[in-house]
TINU-471395 format. One record per residue (C-alpha): residue in one letter; x, y, z. Coordinates in steps of 0.001 Angstrom, whole numbers, plus 524288, in hexadecimal, padded with zeros to 5 digits. Layout:
TINU-471395
aXYZ;...
end
This chain:
TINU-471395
xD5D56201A32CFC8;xD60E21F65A2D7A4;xD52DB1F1C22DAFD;xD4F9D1F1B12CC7F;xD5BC71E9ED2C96C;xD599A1DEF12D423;xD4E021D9E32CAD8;xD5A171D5C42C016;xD599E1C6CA2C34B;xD4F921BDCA2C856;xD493E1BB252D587;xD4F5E1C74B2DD22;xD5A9A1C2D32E830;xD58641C9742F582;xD5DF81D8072F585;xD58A31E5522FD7E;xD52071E5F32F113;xD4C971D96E2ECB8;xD478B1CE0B2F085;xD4F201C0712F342;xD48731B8D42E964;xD51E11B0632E6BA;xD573F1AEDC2F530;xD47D71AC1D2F8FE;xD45E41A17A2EE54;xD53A019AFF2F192;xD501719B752FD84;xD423A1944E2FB68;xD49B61887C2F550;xD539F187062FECF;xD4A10184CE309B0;xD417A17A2530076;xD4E3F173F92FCCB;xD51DB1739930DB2;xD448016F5930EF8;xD45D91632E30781;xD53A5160B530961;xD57451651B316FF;xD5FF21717131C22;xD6C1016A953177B;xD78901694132004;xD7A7417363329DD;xD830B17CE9328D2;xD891D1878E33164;xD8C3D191D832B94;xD9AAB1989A33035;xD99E61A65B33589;xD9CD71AE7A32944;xD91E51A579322E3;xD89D11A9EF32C1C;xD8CE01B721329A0;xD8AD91B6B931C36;xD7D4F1B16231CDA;xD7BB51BBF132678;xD7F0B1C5A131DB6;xD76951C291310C7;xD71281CC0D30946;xD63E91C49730976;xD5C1E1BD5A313AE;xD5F551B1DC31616;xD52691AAAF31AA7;xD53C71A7DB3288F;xD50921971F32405;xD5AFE196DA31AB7;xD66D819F7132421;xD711E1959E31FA6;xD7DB1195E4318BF;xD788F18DB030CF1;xD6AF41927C30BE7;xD720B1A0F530B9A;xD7B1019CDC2FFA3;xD70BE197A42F900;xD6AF11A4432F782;xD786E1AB812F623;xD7A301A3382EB0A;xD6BC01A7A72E638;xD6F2D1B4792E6BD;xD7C6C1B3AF2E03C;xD75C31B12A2D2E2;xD71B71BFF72D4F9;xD7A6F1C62B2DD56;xD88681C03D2DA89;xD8D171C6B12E691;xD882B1D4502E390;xD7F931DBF82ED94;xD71CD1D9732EA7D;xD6E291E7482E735;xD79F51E90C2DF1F;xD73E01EDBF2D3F4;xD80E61F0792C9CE;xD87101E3F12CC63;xD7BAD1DB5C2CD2F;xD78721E0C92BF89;xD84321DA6D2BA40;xD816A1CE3D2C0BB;xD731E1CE602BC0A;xD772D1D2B02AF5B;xD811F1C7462AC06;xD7F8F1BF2C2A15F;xD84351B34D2A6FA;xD7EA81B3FE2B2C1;xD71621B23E2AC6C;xD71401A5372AE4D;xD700B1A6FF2BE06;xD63751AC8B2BD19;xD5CE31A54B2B167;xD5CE21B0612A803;xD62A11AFF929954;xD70F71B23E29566;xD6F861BF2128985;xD73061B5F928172;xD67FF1AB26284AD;xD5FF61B04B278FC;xD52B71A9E2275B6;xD4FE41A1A426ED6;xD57FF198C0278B7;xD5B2D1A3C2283BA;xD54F519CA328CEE;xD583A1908828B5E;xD63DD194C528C5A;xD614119BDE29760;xD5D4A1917D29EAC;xD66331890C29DD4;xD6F44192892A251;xD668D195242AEB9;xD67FA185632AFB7;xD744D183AB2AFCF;xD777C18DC12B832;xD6DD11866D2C3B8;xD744B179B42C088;xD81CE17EE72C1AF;xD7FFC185712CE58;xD7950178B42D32D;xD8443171DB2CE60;xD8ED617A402D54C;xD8617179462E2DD;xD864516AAB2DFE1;xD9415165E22DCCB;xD9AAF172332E50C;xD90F1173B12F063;xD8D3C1669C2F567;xD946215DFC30006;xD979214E5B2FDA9;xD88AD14CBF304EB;xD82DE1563A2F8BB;xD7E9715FF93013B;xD839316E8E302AB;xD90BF16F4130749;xD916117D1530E7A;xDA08617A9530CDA;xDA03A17BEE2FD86;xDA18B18B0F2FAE5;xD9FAD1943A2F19B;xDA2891A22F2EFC8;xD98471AA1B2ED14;xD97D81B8B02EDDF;xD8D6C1BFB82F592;xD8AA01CCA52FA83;xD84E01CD3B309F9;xD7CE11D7AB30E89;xD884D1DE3631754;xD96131D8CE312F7;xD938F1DAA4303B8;xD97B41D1E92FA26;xD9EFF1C6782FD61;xDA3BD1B77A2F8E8;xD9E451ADD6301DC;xDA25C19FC9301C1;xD93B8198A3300AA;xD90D8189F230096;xD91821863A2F160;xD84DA17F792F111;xD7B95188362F602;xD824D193092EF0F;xD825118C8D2E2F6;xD744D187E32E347;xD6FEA196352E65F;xD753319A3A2DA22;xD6D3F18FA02D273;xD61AE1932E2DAC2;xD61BF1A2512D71F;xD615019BA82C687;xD55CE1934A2CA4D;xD4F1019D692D000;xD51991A7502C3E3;xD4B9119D6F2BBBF;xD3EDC19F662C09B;xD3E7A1AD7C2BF75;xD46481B09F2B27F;xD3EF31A74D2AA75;xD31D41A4B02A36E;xD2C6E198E42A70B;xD221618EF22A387;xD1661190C42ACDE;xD1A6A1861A2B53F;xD277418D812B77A;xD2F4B180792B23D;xD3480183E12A647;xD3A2E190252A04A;xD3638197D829598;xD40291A202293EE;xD4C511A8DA29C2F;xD4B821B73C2A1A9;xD54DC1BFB329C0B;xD5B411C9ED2A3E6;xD68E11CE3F29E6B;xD617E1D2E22913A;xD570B1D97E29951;xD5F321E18C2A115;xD66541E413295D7;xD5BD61E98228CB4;xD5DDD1E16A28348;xD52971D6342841F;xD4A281CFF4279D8;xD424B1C77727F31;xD40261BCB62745E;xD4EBD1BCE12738C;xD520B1BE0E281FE;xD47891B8FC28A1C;xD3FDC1C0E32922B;xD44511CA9429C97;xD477D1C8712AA4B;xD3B141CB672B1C8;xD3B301D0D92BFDB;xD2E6C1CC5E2C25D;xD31A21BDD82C0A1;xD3B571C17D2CBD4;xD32DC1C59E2D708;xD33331BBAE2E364;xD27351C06A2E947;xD19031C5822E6E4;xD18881BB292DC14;xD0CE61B8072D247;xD0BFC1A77F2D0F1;xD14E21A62B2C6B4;xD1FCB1AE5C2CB23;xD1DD31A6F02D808;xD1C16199692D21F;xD28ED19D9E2CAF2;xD30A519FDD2D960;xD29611930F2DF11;xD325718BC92D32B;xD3DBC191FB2D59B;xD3E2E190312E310;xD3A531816F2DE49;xD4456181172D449;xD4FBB1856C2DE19;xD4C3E17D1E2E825;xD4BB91720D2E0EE;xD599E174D62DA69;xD5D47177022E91E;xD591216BCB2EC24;xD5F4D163522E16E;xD6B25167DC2E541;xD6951163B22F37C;xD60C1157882F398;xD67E714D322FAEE;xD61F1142DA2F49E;xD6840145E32E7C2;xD76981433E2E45E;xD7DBD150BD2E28D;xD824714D032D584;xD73E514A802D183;xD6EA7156C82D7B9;xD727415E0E2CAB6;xD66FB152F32C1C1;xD5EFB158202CC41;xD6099165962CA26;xD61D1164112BA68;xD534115FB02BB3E;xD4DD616AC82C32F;xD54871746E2B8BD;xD4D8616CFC2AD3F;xD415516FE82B513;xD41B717DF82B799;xD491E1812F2ADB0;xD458117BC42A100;xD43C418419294B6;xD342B182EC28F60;xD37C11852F2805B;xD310E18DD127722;xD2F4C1994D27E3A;xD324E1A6D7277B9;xD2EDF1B4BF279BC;xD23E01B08626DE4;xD1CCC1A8C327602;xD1E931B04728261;xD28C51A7F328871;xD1E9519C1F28812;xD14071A42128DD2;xD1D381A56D29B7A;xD14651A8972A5DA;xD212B1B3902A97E;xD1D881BA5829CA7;xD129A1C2DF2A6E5;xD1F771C7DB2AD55;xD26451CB8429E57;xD17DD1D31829BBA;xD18131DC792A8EA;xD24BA1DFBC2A85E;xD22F11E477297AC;xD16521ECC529E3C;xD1DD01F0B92A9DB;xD2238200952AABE;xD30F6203772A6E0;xD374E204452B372;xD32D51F6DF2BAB1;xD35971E9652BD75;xD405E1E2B12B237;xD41E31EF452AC6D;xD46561F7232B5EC;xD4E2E1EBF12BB0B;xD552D1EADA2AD32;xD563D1F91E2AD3E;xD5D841FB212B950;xD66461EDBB2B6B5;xD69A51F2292A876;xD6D842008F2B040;xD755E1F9652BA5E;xD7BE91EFBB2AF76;xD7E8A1FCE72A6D4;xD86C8202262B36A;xD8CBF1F5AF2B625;xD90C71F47F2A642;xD9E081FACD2A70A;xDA2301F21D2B3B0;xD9DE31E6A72AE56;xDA2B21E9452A016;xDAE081DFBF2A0AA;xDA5841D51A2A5D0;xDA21C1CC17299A2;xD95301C6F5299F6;xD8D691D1022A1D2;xD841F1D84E29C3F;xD86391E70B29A95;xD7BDB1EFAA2994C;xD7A761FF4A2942F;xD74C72087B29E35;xD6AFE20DB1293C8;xD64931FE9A29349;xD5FD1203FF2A075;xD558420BA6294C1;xD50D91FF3828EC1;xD443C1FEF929AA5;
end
């Protein structure tokens, strides 16, 4: 049950049961951005820093052992996690299964309906980035507009032996995690032109684990195979090769020296009009523009009840149904029957 529901959202985070997708790719832009920009300041980290990096529930790559590479990928993770334990199966539903937290992963509000749904869509996967960026900007930044490790943030995280906690973090890297995690979604919950530049339509996920999906209305299903990290055919790989690209040069915006910090932000509006752009006229008539991801759409419909998105919706929609009465009070979460469990 928990394996099948760690496929819910996007590039997998690293768990005893998955991959670290997401850590890995983070990871990948962090060093390009070092590479052009320098290590940065150092820092020394105070003993219960130390202990806290020492007690991640992921690797930290031995190259990147610091206190702001480590809350850089925190933050990554805390699009997914939100403090929970990464196996956590009946409370990561809920998280997975919010509405509003849609946005964080680049997948469509329920009520982002075609024919606008993804426009819509995107822009809210936009302006999510550009906020984060913004709050690692004007909160995380020193008078020299570089990461001030003094600027904190509390973020909740849960460490391999002392559980969940709330760790103060340095606001920018933190913050720019966060955006990170988005940019990376948006590569792997979209149809895209075959250059990967523009989008064609937004993933759906909510209606999918729900039951309820149409596809001309709602835009395609989330689709686990546009999630893998490794063993990739070109396109899937050419897909990771941009998001690492797209990350690190978002990173890098953020960070470049050479650039006023109030500017950084025209920087960083131009790299969102270039990888994420709408290509108009595409609809479940014409296949979504011909997407190249429509391959993915095709094995899954010929795939055997029991496998890949469907039994990940399955189990989700059986973990949301026993999560339902809990979470009943919550406005804005979805809440989901145990019978939709039957709809595979």
């Amino acid at each position: 049950m928990l394996l099948a529901a760690r496929s819910a959202h996007g590039y997998t985070y690293q768990s005893p049961i998955s991959e670290g997708c997401h850590e890995q790719l983070a990871a990948e832009a962090l060093r390009s951005v070092r590479g052009a920009l320098g290590p940065g300041d150092p820092y020394a980290p105070s003993r219960a820093e130390t202990a806290l990096i020492d007690d991640l529930a992921f690797d930290l790559p031995a190259d990147l052992g610091d206190l702001g590479a480590a809350s850089l990928l925190l933050g990554v993770r805390d699009n997914d996690t939100k403090g929970h334990q990464g196996i956590d199966a009946f409370d990561l539903s809920a998280v997975h299964g919010d509405p509003a937290s849609q946005r964080e992963h680049c997948l469509r509000h329920p009520d982002q309906d075609e024919p606008n749904g993804t426009a819509g869509a995107l822009a809210d996967c936009r302006d999510y980035i550009r906020s984060r960026v913004a709050a690692a900007v004007t909160e995380g930044l020193d008078a020299a507009g570089q990461p001030d490790m003094n600027a904190r943030t509390v973020l909740a995280v849960y460490l391999a032996l002392n559980g969940r906690v709330s760790a103060e973090l340095p606001a920018f890297w933190v913050y720019m995690g966060q955006a990170l995690h988005a940019m990376e979604d948006a590569f792997t919950h979209t149809f895209r032109s075959p250059d990967g530049m523009r989008v064609r339509v937004v993933l759906n996920w909510v209606e999918f684990a729900e039951g309820t999906l149409v596809e001309a209305r709602d835009g395609p299903p989330h689709l686990s195979a546009l999630d893998q990290c490794a063993g990739l055919d070109p396109m899937r790989q050419s897909r990771q090769d941009l998001a690492v690209r797209a990350s690190a040069e978002i990173l890098e915006a953020a960070l470049d020296p050479a650039v006023a910090p109030a500017a950084r932000l025209t920087v960083v509006d131009g790299l969102l009009d270039a990888y994420l752009t709408l290509d108009p006229g595409c609809n479940t008539a014409n296949r979504w523009c011909d997407a190249p991801e429509n391959v993915y759409l095709e094995r899954r419909g010929c795939a055997a009840t029991g496998t890949g998105d469907a039994t990940a919706a399955a189990v989700v929609a059986l973990a949301l149904g026993l999560a339902a009465v809990a979470r009943r009070r919550r406005r804005g979460v979805v809440v989901v029957a145990l019978g939709v469990a039957l709809w595979v």
